[in-house]
Residue, then its C-alpha position, 0 to 999 in steps of 0.5 A: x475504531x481509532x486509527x492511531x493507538x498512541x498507548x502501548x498495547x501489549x502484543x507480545x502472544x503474537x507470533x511472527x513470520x518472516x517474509x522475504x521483501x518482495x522489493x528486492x532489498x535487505x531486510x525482511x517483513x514480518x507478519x502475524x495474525x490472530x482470531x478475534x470474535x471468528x474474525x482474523x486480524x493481520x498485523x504487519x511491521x515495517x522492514x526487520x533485519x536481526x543486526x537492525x531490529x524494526x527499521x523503515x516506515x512502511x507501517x506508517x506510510x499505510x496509514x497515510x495512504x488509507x487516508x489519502x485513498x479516503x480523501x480521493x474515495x479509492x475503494x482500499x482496505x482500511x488499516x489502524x497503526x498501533x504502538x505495540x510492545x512486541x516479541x522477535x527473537x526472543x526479545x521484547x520491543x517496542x514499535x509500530x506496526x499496522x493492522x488490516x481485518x480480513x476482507x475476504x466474505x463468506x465462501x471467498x477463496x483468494x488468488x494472486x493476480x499473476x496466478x489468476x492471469x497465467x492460468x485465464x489469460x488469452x494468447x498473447x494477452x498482456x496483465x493490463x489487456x486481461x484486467x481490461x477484458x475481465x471488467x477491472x478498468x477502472x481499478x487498474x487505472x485507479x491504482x495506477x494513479x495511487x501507485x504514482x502519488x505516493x511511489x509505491x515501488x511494489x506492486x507485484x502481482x501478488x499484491x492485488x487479489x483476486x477474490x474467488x466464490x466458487x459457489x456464487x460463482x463470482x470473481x473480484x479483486x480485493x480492495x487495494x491494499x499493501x502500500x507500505x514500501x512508498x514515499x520514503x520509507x528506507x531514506x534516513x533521517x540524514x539522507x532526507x535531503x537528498x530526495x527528490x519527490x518526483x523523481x521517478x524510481x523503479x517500481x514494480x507493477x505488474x500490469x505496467x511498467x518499472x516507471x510509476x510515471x509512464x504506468x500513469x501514461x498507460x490511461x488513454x485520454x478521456x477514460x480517467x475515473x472520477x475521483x475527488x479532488x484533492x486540496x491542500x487543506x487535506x495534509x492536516x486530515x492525512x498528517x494528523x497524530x503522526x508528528x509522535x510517529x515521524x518527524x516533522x521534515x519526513x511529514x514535510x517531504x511525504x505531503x510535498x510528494x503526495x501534493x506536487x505528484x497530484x499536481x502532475x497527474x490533474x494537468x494530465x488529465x486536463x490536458x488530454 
């Protein structure tokens, strides 16, 4: 599957819903979906207000973290980004806008972590401690890390899945997914300047805390997982065919966050 549509598409059957951002701030995002083949496909925008129309970059700042989750070989979801006619409000645009297939399989029934944790958690058990005990270690602390590397501020707990059979009687998570509002995505072109790619903004996690920085601390020394090493040759695999989406100051600050932030996480580790 080609993972960037630079032609047109012509998605304007789609119907959208609204979607309070979770994030707190202004805005809202808007989701569709469709049957395709008895399979569904979702589609999702970046940031939308009515005055505005599509604004940020939280669509293409998925596919940039698909990419470096392949790279580092985190189980994810994988998304395409497609340049789209579209209708809202009864006017048509054109934007981009990211796309996910279901990754539920047969018989799954999804529920919110946060849901899943109220209703099985022990007394006094916290997110993390509950996520340890059901056996999902090693994906908290590979999404802690992630969620570190690109600063992504919206974790909550809705946005990790739990993927229920009731008939195998089997529980998961679903791959991690819904990177969107991370790197840069509300910062104006004019404002790029400004930003300081580490700095430590606050984050949403539901297992952790509002710093991504100390939510990395939350790993105890010698249990971090493995994962391939990230180089600096890799910005041309996670980069490419976005210099028609984003400019080239924003890929250089998105690549400067992911590359520096990597550093800090390998002297934590080497160091404990």
């Amino acid at each position: 599957m080609e993972q960037i549509i630079h032609t047109p598409q012509d998605l304007t059957y789609l119907s959208w819903s609204k979607i309070r951002n979770s994030s707190g701030t202004a805005g809202s995002f808007l989701k569709s979906q469709e049957d395709i083949g008895g399979k569904k496909r979702f589609y999702k925008l970046s940031d939308y207000t009515p005055f505005y129309g599509v604004i940020g970059h939280e669509s293409v700042n998925e596919i940039i973290a698909d990419r470096l989750l392949t790279v580092l070989d985190i189980p994810h979801i994988p998304y395409q980004l497609i340049h789209a006619d579209i209708v809202i409000d009864h006017k048509q645009i054109r934007t981009w806008l990211c796309a996910s297939d279901d990754f539920r399989e047969r018989g799954e029934k999804k529920a919110a972590l946060d849901d899943y944790y109220l209703a099985n958690r022990q007394e006094n058990e916290s997110p993390l401690d509950f996520c340890i005990r059901s056996g999902w270690t090693e994906y908290i602390y590979q999404m802690l890390i992630t969620d570190y590397l690109i600063l992504n501020r919206d974790r909550h707990g809705a946005n990790i899945e739990v993927l229920i059979n009731p008939h195998r009687k089997t529980v998961r998570l679903a791959p991690l997914f819904d990177h969107g509002v991370s790197f840069f995505c509300r910062t104006s072109e004019d404002d790029l300047e400004k930003e300081d790619v580490m700095a430590d903004k606050k984050v949403q996690c539901f297992v952790g805390s509002h710093s991504a920085l100390d939510n990395l601390h939350l790993i105890p020394a010698g249990q971090y997982p493995r994962l391939n090493s990230l180089k600096e040759s890799d910005r041309s695999f996670i980069l490419e065919g976005l210099e028609d989406v984003l400019s080239r100051r924003r890929l250089d600050y998105t690549w400067e966050m992911i590359w520096r932030r990597w550093q800090v996480y390998e002297n934590l580790r080497n160091q404990r």
